[in-house]
TISE-863742 format. One line per field, with one value per residue: residue in three letters; residue number from 1; x, y, z of N, C-alpha, C, CB in turn. Coordinates in steps of 0.1 Angstrom, whole numbers. Glycine has a CB too. Layout:
! residues N
res: (Ala,...) .
n: (NUM,...) .
n_c1: (X,...) .
n_c2: (Y,...) .
n_c3: (Z,...) .
ca_c1: (X,...) .
ca_c2: (Y,...) .
ca_c3: (Z,...) .
c_c1: (X,...) .
c_c2: (Y,...) .
c_c3: (Z,...) .
cb_c1: (X,...) .
cb_c2: (Y,...) .
cb_c3: (Z,...) .
***
This chain:
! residues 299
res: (Unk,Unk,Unk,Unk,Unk,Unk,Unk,Unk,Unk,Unk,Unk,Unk,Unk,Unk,Unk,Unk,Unk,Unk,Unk,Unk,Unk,Unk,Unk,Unk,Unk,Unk,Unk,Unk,Unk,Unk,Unk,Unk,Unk,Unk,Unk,Unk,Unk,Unk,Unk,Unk,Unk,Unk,Unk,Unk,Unk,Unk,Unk,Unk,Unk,Unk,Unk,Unk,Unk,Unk,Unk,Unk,Unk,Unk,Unk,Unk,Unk,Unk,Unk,Unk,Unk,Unk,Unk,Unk,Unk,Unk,Unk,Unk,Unk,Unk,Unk,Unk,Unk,Unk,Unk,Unk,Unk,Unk,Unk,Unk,Unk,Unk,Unk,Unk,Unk,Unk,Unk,Unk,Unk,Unk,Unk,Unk,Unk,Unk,Unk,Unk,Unk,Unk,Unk,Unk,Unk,Unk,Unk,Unk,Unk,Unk,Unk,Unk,Unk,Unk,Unk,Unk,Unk,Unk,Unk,Unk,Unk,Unk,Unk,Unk,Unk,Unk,Unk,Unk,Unk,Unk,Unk,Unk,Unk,Unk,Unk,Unk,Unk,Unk,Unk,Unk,Unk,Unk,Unk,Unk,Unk,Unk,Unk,Unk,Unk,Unk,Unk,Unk,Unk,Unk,Unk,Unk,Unk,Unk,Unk,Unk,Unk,Unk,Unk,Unk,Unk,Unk,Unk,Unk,Unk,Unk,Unk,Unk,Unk,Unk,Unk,Unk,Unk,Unk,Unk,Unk,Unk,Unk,Unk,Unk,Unk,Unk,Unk,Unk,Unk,Unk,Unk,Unk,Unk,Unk,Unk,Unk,Unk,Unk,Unk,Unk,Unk,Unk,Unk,Unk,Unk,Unk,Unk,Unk,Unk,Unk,Unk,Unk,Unk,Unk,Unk,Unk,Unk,Unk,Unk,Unk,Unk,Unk,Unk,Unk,Unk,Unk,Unk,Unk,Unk,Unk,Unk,Unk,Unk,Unk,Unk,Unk,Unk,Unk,Unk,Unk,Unk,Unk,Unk,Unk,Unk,Unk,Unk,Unk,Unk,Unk,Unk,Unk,Unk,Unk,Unk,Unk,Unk,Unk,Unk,Unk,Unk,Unk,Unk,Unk,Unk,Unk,Unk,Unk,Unk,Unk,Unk,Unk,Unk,Unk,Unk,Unk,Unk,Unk,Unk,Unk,Unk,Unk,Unk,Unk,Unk,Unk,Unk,Unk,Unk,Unk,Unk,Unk,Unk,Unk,Unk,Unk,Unk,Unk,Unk) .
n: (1,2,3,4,5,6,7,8,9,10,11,12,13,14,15,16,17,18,19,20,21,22,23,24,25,26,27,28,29,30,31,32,33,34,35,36,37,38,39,40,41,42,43,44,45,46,47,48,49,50,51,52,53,54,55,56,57,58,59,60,61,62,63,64,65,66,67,68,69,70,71,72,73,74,75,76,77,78,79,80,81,82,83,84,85,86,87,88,89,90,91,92,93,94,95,96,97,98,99,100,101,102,103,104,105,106,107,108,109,110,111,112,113,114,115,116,117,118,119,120,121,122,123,124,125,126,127,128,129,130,131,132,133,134,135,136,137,138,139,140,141,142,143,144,145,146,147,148,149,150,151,152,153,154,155,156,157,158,159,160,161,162,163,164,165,166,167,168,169,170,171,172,173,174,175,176,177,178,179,180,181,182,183,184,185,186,187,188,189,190,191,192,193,194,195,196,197,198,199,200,201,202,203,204,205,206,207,208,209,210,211,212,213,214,215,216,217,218,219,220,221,222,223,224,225,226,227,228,229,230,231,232,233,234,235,236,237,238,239,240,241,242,243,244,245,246,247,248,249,250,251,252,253,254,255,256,257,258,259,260,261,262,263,264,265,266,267,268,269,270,271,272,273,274,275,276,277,278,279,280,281,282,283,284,285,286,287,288,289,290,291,292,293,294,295,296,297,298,299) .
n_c1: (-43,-14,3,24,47,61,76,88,88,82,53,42,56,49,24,26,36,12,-4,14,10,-14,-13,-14,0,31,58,80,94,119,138,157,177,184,157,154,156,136,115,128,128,98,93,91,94,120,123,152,145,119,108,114,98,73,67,47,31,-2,-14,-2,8,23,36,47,67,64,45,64,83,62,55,80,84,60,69,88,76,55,60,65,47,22,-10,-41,-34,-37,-31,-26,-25,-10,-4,0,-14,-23,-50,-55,-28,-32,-53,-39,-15,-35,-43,-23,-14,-38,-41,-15,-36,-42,-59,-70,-66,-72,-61,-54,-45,-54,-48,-26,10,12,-14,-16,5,-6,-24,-51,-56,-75,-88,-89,-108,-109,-119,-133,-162,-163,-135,-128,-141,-130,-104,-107,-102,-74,-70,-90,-69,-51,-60,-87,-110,-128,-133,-149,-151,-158,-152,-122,-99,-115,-112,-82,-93,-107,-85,-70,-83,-87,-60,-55,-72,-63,-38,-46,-58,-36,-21,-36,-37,-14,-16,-38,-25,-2,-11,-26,-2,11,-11,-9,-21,-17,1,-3,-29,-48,-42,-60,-84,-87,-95,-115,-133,-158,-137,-118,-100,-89,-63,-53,-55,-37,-10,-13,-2,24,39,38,53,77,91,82,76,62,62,64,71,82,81,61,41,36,36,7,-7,-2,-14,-42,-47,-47,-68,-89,-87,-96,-121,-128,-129,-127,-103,-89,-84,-64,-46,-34,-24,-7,11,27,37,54,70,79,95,119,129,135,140,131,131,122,100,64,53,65,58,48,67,76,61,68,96,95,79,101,92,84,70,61,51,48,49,36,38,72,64,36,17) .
n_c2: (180,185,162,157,131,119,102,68,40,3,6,27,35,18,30,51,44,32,57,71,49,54,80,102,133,139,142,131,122,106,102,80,78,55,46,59,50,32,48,68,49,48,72,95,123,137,148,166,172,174,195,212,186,193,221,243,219,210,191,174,138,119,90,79,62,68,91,112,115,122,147,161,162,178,202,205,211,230,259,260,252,258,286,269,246,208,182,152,126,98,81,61,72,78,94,116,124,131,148,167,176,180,205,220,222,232,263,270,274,250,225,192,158,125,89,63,34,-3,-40,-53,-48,-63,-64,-33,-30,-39,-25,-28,-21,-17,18,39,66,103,131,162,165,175,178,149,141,158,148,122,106,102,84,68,58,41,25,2,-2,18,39,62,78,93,127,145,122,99,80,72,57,36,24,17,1,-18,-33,-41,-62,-81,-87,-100,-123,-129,-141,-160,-177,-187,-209,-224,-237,-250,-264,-277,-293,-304,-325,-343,-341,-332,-302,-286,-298,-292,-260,-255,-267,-248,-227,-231,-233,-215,-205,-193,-165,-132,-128,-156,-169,-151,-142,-166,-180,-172,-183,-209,-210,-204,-179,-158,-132,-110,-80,-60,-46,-59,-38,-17,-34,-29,-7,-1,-18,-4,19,8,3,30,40,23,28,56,55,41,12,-22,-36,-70,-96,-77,-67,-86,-102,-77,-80,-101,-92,-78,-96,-109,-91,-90,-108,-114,-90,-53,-46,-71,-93,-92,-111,-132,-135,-156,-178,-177,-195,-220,-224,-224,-251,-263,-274,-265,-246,-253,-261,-276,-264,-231,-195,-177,-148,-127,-121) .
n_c3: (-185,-162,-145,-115,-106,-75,-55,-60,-55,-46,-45,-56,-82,-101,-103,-115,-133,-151,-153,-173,-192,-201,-211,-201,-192,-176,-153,-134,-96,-76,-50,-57,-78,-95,-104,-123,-148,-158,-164,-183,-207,-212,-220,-199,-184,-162,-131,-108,-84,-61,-59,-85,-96,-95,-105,-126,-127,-130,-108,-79,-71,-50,-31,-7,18,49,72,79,59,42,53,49,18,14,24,4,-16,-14,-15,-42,-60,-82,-77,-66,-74,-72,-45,-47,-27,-21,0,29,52,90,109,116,109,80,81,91,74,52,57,61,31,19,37,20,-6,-18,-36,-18,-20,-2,-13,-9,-18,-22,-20,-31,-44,-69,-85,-85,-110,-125,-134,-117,-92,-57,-56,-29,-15,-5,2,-8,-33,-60,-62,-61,-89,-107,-108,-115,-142,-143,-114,-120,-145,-129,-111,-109,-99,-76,-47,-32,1,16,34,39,55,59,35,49,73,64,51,65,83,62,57,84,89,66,77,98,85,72,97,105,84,79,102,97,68,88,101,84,68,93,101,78,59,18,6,-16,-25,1,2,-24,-14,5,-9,-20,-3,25,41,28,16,4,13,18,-5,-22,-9,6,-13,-22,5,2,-17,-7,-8,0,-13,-13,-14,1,38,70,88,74,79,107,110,105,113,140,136,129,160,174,163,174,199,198,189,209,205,210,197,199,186,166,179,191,166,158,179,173,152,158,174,147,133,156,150,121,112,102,76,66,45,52,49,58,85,93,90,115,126,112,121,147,150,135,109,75,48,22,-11,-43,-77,-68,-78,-73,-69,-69,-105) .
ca_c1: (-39,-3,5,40,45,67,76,87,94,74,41,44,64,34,10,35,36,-3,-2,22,5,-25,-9,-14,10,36,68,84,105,125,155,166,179,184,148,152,158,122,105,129,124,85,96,84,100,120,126,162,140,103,105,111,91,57,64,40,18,-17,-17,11,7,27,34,56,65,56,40,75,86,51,63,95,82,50,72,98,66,43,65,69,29,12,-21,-44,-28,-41,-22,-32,-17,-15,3,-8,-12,-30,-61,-43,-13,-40,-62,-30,-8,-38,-47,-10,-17,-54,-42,-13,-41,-42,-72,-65,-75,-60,-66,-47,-47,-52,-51,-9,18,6,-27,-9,16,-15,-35,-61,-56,-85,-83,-100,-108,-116,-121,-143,-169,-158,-117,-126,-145,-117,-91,-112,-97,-65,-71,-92,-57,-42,-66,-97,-121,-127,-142,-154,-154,-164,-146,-107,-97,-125,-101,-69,-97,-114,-76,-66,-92,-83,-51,-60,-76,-52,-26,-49,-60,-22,-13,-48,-35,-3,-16,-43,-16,3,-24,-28,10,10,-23,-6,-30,-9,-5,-10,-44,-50,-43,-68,-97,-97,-95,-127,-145,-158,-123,-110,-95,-77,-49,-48,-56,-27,2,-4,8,39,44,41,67,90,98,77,80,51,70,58,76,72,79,50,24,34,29,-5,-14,-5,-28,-57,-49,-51,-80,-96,-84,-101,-138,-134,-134,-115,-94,-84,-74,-54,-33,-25,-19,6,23,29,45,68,83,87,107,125,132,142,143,118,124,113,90,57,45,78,54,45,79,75,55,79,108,92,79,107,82,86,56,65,46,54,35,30,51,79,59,23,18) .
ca_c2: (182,179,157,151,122,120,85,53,27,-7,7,43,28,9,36,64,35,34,74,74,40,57,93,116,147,135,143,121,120,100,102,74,82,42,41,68,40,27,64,72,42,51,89,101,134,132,162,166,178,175,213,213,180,203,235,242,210,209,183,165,126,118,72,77,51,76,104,117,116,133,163,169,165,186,214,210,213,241,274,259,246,270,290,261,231,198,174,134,118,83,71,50,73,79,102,132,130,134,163,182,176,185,213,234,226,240,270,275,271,240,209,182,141,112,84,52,20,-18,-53,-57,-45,-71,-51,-23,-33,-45,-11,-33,-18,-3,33,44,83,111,149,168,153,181,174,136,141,165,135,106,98,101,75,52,50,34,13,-7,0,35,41,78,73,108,138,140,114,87,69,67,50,25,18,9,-16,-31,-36,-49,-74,-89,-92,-110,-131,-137,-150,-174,-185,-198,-215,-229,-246,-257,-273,-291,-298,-314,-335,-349,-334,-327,-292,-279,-299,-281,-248,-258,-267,-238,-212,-232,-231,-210,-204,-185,-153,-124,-133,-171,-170,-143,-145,-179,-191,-172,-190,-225,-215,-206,-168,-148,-120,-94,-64,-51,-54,-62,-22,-13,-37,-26,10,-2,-21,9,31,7,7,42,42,13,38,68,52,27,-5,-32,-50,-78,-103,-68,-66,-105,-99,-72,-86,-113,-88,-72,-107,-114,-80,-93,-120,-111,-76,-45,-51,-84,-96,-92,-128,-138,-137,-173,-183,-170,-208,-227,-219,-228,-261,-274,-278,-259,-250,-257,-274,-275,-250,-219,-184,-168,-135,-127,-113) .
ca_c3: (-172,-163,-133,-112,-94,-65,-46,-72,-49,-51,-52,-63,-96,-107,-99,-121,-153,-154,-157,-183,-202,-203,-221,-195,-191,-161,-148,-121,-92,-66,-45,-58,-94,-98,-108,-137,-161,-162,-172,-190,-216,-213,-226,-190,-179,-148,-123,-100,-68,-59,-59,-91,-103,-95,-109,-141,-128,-118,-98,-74,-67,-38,-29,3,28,62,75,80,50,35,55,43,6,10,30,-3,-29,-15,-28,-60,-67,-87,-74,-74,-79,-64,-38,-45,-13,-19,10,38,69,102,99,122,98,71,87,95,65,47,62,54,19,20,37,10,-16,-30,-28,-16,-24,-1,-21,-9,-24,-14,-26,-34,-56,-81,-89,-92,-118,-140,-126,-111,-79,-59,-48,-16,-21,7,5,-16,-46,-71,-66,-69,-102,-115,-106,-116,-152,-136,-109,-131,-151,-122,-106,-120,-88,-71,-36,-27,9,20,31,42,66,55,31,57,82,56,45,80,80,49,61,96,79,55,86,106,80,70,104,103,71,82,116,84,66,93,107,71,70,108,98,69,40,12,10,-28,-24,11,-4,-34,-8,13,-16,-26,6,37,51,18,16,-4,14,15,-23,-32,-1,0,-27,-19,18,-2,-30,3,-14,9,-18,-15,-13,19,51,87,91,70,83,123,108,94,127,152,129,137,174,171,156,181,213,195,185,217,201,217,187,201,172,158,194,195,154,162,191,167,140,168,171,138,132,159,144,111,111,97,63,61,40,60,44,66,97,90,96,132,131,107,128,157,152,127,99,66,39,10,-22,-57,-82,-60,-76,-65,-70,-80,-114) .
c_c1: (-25,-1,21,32,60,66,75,92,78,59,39,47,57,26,11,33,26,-4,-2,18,-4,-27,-10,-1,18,53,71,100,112,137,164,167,180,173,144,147,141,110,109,127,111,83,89,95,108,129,140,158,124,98,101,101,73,54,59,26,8,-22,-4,5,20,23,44,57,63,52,51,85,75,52,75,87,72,58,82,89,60,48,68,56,28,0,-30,-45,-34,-28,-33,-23,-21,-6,-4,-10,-24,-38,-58,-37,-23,-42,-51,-22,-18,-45,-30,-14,-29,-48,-31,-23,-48,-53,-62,-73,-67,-71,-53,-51,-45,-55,-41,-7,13,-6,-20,1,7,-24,-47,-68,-70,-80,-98,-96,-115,-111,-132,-151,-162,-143,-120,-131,-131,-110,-95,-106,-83,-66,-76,-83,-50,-46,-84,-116,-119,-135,-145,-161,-162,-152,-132,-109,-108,-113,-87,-84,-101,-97,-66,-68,-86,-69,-47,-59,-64,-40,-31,-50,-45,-18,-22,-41,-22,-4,-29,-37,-7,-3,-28,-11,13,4,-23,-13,-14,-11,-10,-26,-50,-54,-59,-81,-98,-95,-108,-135,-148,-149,-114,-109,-90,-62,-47,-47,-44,-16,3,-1,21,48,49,53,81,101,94,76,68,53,63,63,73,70,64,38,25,32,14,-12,-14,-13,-43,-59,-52,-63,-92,-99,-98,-116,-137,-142,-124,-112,-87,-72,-61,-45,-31,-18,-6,19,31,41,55,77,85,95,119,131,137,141,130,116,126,106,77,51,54,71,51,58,79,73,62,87,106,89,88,101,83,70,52,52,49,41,27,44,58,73,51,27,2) .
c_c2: (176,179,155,143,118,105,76,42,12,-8,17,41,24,21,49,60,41,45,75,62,47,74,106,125,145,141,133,126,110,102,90,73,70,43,50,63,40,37,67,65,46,67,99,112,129,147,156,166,173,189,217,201,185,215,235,229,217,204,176,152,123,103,72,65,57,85,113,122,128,151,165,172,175,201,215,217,225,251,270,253,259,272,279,252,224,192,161,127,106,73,67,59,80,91,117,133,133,149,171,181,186,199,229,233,232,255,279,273,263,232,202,167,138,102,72,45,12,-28,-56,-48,-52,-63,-40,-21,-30,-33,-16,-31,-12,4,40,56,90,124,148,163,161,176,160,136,150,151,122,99,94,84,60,51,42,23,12,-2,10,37,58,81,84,119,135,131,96,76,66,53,36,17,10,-3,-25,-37,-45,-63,-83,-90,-104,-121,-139,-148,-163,-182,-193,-209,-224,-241,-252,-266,-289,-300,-308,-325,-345,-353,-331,-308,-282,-284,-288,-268,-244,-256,-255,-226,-219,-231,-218,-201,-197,-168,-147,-127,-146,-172,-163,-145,-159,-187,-185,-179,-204,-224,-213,-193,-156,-135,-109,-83,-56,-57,-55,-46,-21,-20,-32,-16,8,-7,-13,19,27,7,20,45,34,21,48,67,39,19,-14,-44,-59,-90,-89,-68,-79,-101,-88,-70,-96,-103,-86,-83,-114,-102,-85,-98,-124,-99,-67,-50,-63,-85,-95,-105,-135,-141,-155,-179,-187,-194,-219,-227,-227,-244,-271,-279,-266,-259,-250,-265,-268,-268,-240,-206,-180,-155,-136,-118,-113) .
c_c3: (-169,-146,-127,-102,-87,-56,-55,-70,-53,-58,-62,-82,-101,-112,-114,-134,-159,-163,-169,-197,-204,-208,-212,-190,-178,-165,-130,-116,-82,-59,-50,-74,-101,-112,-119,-151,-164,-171,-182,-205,-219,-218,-215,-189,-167,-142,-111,-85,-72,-64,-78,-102,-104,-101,-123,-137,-124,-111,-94,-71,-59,-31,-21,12,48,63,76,67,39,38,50,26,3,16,17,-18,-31,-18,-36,-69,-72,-83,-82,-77,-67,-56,-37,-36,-13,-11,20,52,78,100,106,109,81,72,85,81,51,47,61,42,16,25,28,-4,-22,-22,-27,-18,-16,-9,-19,-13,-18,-27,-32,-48,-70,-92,-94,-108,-129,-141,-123,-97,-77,-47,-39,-16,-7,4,-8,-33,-58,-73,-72,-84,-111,-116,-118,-126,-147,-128,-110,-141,-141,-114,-115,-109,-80,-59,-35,-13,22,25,39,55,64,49,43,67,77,47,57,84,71,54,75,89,78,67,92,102,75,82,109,93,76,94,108,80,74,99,94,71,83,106,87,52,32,9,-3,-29,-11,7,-13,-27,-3,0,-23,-19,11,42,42,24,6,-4,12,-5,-29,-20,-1,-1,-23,-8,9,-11,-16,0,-4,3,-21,-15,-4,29,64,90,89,79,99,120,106,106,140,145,133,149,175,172,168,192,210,196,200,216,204,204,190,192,163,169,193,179,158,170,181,153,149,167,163,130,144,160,131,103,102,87,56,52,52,58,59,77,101,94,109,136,126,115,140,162,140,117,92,57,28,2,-35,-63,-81,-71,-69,-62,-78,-90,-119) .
cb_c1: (-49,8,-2,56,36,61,64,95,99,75,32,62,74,23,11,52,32,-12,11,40,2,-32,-21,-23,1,34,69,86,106,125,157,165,191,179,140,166,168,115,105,137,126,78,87,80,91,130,106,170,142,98,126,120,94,53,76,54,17,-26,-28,19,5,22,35,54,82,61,33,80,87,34,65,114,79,33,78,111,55,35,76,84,13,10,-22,-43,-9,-48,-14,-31,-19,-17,15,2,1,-22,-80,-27,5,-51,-69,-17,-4,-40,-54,11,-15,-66,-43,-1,-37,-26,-87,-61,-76,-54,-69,-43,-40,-64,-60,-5,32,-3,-38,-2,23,-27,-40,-57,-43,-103,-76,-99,-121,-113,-103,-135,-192,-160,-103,-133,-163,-106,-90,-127,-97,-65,-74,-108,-45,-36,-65,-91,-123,-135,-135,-165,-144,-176,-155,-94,-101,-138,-94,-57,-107,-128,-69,-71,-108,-80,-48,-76,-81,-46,-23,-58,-70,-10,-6,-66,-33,11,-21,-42,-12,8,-41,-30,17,3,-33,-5,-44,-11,4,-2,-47,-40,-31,-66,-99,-90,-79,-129,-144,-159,-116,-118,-87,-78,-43,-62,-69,-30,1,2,4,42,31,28,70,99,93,86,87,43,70,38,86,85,87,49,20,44,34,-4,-8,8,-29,-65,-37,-48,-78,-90,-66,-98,-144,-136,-137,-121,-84,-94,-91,-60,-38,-39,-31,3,16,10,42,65,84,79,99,124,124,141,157,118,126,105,94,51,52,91,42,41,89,51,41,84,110,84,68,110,68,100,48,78,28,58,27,33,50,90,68,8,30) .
cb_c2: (177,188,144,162,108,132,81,54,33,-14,9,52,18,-1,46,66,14,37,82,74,25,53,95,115,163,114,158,102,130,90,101,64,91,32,39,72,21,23,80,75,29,48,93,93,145,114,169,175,200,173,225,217,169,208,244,235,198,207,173,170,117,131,59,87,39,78,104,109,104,127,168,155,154,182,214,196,203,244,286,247,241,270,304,261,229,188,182,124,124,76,77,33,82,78,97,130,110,127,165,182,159,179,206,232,216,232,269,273,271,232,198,185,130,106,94,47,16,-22,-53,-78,-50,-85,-44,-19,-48,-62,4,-42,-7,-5,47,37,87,107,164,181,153,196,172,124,149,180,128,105,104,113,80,51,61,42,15,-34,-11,47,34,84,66,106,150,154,127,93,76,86,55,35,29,13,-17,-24,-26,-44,-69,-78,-82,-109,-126,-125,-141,-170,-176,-190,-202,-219,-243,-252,-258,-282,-286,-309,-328,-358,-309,-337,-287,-285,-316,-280,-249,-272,-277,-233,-205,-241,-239,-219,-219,-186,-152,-113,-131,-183,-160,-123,-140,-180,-189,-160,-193,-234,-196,-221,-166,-147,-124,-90,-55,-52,-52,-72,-10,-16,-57,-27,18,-13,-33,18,31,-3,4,45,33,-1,49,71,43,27,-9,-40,-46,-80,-108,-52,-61,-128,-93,-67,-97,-121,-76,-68,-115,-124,-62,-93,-126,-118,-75,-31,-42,-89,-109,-82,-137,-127,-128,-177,-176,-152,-210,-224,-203,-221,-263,-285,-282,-264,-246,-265,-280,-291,-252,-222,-176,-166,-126,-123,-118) .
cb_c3: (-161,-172,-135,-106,-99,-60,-35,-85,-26,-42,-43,-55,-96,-92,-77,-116,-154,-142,-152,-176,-200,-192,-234,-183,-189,-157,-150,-127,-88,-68,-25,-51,-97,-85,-98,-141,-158,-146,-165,-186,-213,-198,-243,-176,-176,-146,-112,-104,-63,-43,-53,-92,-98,-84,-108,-157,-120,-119,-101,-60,-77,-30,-44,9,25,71,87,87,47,44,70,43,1,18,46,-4,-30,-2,-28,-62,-53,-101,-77,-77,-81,-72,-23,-62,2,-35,16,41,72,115,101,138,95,72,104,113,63,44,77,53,12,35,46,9,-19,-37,-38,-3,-40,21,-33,0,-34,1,-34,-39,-52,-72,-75,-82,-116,-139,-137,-112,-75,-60,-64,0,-39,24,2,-17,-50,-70,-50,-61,-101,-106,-85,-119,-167,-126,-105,-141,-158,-114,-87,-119,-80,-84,-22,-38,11,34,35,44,80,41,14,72,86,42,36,90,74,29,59,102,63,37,98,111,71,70,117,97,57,85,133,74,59,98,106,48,69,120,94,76,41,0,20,-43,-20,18,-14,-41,2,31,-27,-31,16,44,57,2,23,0,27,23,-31,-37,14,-1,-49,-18,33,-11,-49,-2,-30,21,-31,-9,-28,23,53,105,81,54,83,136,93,77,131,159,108,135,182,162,139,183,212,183,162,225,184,235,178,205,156,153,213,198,143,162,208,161,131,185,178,130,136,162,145,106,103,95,53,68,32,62,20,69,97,72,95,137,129,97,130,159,154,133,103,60,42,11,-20,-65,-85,-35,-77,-69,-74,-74,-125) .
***
């Protein structure tokens, strides 16, 4: 089965390696021709257009950074798909921009998978990532070796629009828990704990996390480097407002959490680091959070 993939920015780039470590039939694209070099050392193909990085495949993979972007690329792909062909949409968005995005490609033809990922760039690199799956059992079983090349753990969350909802959450999450985690260690830092021990305890107790365990360690090195920015996470936090409106559930901790991003985009712009939120409280009370033996960047 011959795959293109389309979008090779921090995550996408990871997602495209996997593919191509694991022998399967790819061609790649991006607007930004920078990122040629990396495929081309790996003997990947690489297409001038999207238009043309699909023609002859059987399936498109598609790692965008908006819904806005997903349309332009799916309006530059669909006359040039062959009768047939899949669309793997593994970008992050709202379960409308799902339904309807997937619903032109359905009526020129083609299945459709969304199939976003969580749990950092990091995972991905190593293909450890896991991939949250929605539409139909037969497409996902067609896909599946595919996707088990790119990540390690596979959800099948039911039919389109399932995975954008269950990826919303995950994302929720990991904000909230980011801006606990820094109000966490500041709390140890004020109190006069040391704070590499600090760290140590709570990733042993109660009060652990995904995030405290993997971001951070990047707050204490003082790098903030997760490759995701304040943009992305306020994209990722008005998807679950959205979402909260729709099934009326009142997210409270997600609305104080996202007031909280707004003013740290405000404060040092979209593409921040989104670890950067933590600052928001450094900054504020003249106290930095630093300790020795944290990475600049997980690996």
């Amino acid at each position: 089965m011959r795959y293109a993939f389309i979008g090779l920015g921090n995550l996408g780039g990871h997602l495209a390696a996997s593919l191509a470590g694991a022998g399967l039939s790819l061609v790649v694209h991006d607007r930004d021709a920078g990122l040629r070099a990396r495929f081309d050392a790996l003997g990947v193909d690489w297409a001038e257009t999207p238009a043309e990085a699909v023609r002859g495949a059987d399936a498109v993979i598609t790692c965008l950074p908006s819904p806005i972007v997903s349309d332009a690329v799916l309006e530059q792909i669909l006359p040039a798909m062959r009768p047939g062909a899949d669309w793997i949409e593994m970008s992050t968005l709202g379960r409308e921009d799902v339904l309807r995005l997937a619903a032109r490609a359905q009526t020129a033809g083609m299945g459709v998978l969304e199939c976003p990922v969580t749990g950092g760039v990091h995972l991905a690199a190593r293909a450890e990532i896991t991939v949250l799956v929605g539409g139909e059992a037969a497409l996902f079983a067609r896909h599946r070796p595919a996707l088990a090349a790119m990540g390690s753990r596979i959800f099948h969350m039911g039919p389109l629009g399932s995975a954008a909802l269950i990826k919303v959450i995950t994302n929720m999450l990991a904000f909230i828990h980011l801006v606990a985690d820094g109000e966490a260690l500041m709390l140890a830092k004020r109190g006069g704990l040391d704070l590499k021990t600090a760290w140590e305890a709570i990733a042993a107790s109660s009060g652990s996390s995904f995030v405290h365990e993997t971001e951070g360690q990047l707050i204490l090195n003082g790098s903030y480097d997760i490759a995701f920015t304040m943009d992305l996470a306020l994209k990722d936090l008005g998807f679950a407002m959205q979402f909260g409106r729709a099934f009326g559930v009142p997210l409270d901790l997600a609305a104080m959490t996202e007031q909280t991003f707004v003013k740290g985009r405000a404060a040092y712009g979209g593409g921040a680091q989104s670890t950067q939120i933590v600052k928001l409280l450094e900054d504020a009370l003249g106290t930095d959070l630093r300790a020795a033996g944290f990475p600049a960047r997980l690996e």
